[in-house]
TINU-119141 format. One record per atom (N, C-alpha, C): residue number from 1; residue in one letter; atom name; x, y, z. Coordinates in steps of 0.05 Angstrom, whole numbers, plus 32768, in hexadecimal, padded with zeros to 4 digits. Atoms other than C-alpha are relative to their C-alpha. Layout:
N
+-----+------+------+------+------+------+
| pos | code | site |    x |    y |    z |
+-----+------+------+------+------+------+
| NUM |    A |   CA |    X |    Y |    Z |
...
+-----+------+------+------+------+------+
This chain:
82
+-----+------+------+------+------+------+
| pos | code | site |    x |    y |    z |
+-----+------+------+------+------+------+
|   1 |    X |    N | 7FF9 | 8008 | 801B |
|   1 |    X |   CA | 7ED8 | 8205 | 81E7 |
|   1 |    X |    C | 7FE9 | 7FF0 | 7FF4 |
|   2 |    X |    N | 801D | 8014 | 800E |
|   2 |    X |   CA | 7EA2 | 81F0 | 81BB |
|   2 |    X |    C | 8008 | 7FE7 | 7FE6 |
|   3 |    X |    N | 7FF2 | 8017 | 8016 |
|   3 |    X |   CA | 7EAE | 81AC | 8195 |
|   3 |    X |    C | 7FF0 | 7FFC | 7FE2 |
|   4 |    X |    N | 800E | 800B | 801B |
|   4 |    X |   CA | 7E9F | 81AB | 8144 |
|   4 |    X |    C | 800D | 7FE9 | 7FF8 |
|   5 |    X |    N | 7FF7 | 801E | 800E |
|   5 |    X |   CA | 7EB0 | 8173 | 8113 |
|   5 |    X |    C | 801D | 800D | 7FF3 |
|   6 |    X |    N | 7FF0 | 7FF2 | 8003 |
|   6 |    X |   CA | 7EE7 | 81AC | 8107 |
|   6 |    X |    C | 8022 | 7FF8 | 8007 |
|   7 |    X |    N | 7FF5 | 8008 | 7FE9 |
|   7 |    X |   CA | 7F0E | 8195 | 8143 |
|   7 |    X |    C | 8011 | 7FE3 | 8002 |
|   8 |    X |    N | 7FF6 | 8017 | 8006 |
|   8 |    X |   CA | 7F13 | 814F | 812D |
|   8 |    X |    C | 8012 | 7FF2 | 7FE5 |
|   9 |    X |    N | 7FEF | 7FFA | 801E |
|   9 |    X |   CA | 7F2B | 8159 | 80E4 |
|   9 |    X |    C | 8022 | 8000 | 8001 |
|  10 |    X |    N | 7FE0 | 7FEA | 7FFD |
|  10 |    X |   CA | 7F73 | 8160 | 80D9 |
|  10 |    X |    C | 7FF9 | 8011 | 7FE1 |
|  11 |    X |    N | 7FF9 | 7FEF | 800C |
|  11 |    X |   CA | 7F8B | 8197 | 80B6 |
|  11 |    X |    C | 8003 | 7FF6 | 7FD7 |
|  12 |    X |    N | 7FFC | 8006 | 801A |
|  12 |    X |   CA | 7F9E | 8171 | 806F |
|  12 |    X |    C | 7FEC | 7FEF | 7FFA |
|  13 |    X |    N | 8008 | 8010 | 8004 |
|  13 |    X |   CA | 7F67 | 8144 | 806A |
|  13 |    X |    C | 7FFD | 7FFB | 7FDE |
|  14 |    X |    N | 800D | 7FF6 | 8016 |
|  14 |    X |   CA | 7F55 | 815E | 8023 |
|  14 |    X |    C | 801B | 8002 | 7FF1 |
|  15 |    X |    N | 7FE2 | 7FFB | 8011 |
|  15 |    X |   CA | 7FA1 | 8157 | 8009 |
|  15 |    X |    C | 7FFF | 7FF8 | 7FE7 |
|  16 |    X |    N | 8001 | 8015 | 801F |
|  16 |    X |   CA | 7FA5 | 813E | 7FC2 |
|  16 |    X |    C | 8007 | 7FEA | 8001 |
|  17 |    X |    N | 7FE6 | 8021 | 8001 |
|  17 |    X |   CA | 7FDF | 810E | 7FCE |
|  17 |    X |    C | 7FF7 | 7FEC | 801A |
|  18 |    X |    N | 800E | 8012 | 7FE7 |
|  18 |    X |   CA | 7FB4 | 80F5 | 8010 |
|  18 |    X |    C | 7FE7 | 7FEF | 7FF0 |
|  19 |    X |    N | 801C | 800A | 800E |
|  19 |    X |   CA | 7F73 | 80E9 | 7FE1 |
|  19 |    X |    C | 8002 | 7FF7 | 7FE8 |
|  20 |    X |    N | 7FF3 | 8013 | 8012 |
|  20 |    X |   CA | 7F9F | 80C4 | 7FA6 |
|  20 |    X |    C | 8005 | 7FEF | 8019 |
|  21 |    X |    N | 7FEF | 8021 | 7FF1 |
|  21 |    X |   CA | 7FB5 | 8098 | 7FE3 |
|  21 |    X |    C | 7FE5 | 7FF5 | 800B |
|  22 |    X |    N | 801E | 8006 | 7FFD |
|  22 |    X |   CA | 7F70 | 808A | 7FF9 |
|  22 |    X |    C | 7FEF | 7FF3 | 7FE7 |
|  23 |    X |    N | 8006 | 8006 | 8022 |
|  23 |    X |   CA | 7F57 | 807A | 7FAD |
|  23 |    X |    C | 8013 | 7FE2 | 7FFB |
|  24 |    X |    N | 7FF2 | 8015 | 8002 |
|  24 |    X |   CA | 7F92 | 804A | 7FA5 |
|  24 |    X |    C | 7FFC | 7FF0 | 8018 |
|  25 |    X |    N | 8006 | 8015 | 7FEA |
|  25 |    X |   CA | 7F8E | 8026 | 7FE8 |
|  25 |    X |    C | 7FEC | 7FF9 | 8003 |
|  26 |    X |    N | 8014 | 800D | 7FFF |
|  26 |    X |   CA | 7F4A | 8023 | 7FEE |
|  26 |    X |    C | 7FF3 | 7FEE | 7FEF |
|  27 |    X |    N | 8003 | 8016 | 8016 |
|  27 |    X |   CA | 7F3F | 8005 | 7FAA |
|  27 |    X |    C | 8009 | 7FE6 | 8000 |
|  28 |    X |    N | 7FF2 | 801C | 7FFD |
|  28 |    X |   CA | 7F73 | 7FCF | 7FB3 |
|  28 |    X |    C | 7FF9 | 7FF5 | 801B |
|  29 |    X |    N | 8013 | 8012 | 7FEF |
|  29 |    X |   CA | 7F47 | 7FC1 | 7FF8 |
|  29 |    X |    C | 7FE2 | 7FFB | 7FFC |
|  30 |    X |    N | 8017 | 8008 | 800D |
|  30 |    X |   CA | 7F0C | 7FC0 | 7FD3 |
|  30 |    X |    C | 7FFD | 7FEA | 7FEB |
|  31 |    X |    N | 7FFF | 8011 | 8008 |
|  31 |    X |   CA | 7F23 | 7F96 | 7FA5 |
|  31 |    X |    C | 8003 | 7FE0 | 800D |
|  32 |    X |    N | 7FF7 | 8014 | 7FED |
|  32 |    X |   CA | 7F46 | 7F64 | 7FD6 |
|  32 |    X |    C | 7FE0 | 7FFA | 8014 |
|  33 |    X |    N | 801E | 7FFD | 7FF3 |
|  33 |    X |   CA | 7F03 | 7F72 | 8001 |
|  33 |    X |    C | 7FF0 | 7FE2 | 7FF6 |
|  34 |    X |    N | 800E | 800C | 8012 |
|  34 |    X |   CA | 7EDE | 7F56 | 7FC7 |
|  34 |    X |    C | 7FFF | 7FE3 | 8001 |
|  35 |    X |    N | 7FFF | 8016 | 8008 |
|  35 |    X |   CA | 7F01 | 7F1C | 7FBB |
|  35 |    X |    C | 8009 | 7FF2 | 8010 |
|  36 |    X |    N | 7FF2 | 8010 | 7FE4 |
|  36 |    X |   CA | 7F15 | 7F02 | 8000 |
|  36 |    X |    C | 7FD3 | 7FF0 | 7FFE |
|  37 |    X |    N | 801A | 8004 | 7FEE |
|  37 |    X |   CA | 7EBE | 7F06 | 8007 |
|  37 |    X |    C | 7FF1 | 7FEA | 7FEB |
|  38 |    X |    N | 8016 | 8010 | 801D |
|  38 |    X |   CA | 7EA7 | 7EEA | 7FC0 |
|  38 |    X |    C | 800F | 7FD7 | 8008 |
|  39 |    X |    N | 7FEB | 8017 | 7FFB |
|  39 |    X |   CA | 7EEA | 7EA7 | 7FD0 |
|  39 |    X |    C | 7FF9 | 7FF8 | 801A |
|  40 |    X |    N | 800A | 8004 | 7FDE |
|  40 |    X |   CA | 7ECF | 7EAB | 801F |
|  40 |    X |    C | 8020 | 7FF3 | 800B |
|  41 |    X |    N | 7FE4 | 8004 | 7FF5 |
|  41 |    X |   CA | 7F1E | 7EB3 | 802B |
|  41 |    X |    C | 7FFF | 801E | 8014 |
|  42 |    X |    N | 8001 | 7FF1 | 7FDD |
|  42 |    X |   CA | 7F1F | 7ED3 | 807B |
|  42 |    X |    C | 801F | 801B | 7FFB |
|  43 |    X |    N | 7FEE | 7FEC | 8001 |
|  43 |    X |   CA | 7F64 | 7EFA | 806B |
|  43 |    X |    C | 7FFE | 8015 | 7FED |
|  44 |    X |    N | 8002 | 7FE8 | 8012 |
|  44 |    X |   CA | 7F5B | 7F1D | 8025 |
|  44 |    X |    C | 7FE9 | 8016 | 800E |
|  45 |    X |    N | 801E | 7FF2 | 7FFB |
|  45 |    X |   CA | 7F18 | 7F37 | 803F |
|  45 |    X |    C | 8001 | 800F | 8019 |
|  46 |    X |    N | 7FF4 | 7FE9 | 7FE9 |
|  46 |    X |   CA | 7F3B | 7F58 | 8083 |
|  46 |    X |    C | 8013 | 800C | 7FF4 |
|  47 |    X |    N | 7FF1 | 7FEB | 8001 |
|  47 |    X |   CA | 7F70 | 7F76 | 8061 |
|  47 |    X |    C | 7FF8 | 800F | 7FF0 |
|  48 |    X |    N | 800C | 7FE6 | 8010 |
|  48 |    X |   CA | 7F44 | 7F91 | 8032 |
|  48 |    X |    C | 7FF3 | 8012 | 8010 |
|  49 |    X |    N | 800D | 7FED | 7FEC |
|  49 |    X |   CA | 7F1F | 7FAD | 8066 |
|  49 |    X |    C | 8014 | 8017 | 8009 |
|  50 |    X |    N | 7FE7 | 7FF6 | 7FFD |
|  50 |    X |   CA | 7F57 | 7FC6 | 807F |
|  50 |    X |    C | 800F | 801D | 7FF0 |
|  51 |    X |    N | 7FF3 | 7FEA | 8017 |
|  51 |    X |   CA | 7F73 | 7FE4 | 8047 |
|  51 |    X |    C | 7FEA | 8024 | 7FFD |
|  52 |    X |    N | 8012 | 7FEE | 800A |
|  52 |    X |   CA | 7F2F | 800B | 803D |
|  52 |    X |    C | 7FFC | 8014 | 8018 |
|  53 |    X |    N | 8004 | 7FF0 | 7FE8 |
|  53 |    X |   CA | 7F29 | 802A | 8085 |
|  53 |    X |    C | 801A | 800F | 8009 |
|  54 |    X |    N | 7FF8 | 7FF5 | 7FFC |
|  54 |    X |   CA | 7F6E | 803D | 809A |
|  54 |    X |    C | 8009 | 8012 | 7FFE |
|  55 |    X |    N | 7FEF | 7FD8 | 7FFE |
|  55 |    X |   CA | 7F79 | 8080 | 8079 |
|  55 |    X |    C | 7FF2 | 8012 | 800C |
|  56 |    X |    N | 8010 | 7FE2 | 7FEE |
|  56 |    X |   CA | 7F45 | 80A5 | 80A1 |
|  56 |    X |    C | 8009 | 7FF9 | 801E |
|  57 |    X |    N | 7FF4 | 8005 | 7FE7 |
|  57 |    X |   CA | 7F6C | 8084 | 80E4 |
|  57 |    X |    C | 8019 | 800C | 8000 |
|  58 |    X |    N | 7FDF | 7FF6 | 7FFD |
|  58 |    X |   CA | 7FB2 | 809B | 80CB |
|  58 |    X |    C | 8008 | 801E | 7FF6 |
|  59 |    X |    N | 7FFF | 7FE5 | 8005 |
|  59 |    X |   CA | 7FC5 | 80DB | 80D4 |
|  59 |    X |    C | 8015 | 800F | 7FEB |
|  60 |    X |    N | 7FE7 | 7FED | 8010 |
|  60 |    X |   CA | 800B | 80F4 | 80A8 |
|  60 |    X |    C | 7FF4 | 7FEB | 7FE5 |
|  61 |    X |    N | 7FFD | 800B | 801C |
|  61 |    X |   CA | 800A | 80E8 | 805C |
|  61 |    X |    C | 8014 | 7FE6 | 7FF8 |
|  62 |    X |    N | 7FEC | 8009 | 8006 |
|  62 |    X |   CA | 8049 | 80C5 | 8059 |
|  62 |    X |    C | 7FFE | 7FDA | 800A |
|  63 |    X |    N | 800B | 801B | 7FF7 |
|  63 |    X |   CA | 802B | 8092 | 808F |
|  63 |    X |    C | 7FEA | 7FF5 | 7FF3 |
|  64 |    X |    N | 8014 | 8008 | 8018 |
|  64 |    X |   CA | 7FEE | 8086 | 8062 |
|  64 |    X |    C | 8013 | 7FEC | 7FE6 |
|  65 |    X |    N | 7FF4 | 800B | 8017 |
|  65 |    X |   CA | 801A | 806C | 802D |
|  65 |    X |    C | 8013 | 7FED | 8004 |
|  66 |    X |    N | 7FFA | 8015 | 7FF4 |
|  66 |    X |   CA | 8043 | 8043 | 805B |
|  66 |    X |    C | 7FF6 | 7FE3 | 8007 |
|  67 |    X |    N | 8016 | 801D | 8000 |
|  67 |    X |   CA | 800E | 8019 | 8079 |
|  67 |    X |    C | 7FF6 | 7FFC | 7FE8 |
|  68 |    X |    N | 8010 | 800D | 8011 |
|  68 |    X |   CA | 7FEF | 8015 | 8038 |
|  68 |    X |    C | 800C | 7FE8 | 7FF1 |
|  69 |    X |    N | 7FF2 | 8012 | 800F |
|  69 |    X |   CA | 8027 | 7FF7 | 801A |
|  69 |    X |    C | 8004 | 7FE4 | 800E |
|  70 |    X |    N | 7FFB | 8016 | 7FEC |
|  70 |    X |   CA | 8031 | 7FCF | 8053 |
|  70 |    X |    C | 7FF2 | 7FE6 | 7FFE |
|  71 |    X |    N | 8018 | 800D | 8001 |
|  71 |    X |   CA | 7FEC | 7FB1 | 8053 |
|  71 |    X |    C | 7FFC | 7FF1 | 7FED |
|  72 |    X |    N | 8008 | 8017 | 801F |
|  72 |    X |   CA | 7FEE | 7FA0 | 8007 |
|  72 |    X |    C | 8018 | 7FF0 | 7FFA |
|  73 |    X |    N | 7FF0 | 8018 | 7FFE |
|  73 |    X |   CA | 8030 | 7F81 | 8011 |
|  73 |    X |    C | 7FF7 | 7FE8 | 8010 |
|  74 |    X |    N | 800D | 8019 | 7FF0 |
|  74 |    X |   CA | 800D | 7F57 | 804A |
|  74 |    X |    C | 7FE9 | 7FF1 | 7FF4 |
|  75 |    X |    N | 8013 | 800F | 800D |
|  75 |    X |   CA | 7FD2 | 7F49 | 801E |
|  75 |    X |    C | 801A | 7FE6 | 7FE5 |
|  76 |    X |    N | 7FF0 | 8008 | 8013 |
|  76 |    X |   CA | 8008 | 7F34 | 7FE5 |
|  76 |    X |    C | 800C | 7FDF | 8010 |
|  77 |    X |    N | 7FF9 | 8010 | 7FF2 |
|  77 |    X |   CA | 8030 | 7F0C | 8013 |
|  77 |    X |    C | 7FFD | 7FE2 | 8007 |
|  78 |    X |    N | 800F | 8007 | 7FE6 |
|  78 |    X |   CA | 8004 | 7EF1 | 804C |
|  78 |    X |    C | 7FE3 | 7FEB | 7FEE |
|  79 |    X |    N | 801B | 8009 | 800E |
|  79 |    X |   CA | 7FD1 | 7ECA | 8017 |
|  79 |    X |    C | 8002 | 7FDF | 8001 |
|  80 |    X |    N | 7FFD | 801B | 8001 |
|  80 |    X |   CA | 7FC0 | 7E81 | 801C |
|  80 |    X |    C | 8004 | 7FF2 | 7FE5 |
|  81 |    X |    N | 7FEC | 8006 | 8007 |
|  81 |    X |   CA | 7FE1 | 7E53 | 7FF7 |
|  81 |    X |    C | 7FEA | 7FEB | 7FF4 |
|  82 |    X |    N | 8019 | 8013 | 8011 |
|  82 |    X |   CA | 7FAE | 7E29 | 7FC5 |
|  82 |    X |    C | 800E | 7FE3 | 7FF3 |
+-----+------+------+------+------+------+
């Protein structure tokens, strides 16, 4: 069996409704990103991270949109208290 970058792909990567959820999540961890790094606040600035990396780790559509929500509820949440 010969291994391409084929192999590692899934099948939908290129979905529409996967690459609107990628666009939205990663923005709102780029934003959060941003402003965890510019405030030098330790939580916004991991869950932005966060936000921006996990759709190429999660494989079903449905779970993409789960954790995402999840995550920006925990950014929402989970924020220190000024």
């Amino acid at each position: 069996m010969i291994l391409t970058i084929n192999n590692f792909l899934p099948d939908n990567l290129f979905d529409p409704v996967r690459i609107i959820a990628y666009i939205i999540f990663g923005g709102i961890g780029f934003v959060a990103f941003s402003y965890g790094r510019k405030s030098t606040l330790f939580r916004p600035m991991v869950i932005g991270l966060a936000l921006m990396i996990y759709p190429y780790f999660v494989p079903g559509t449905l779970a993409i949109y789960l954790v995402g929500i999840a995550l920006t509820a925990l950014l929402y949440f989970w924020r220190e208290k000024e």
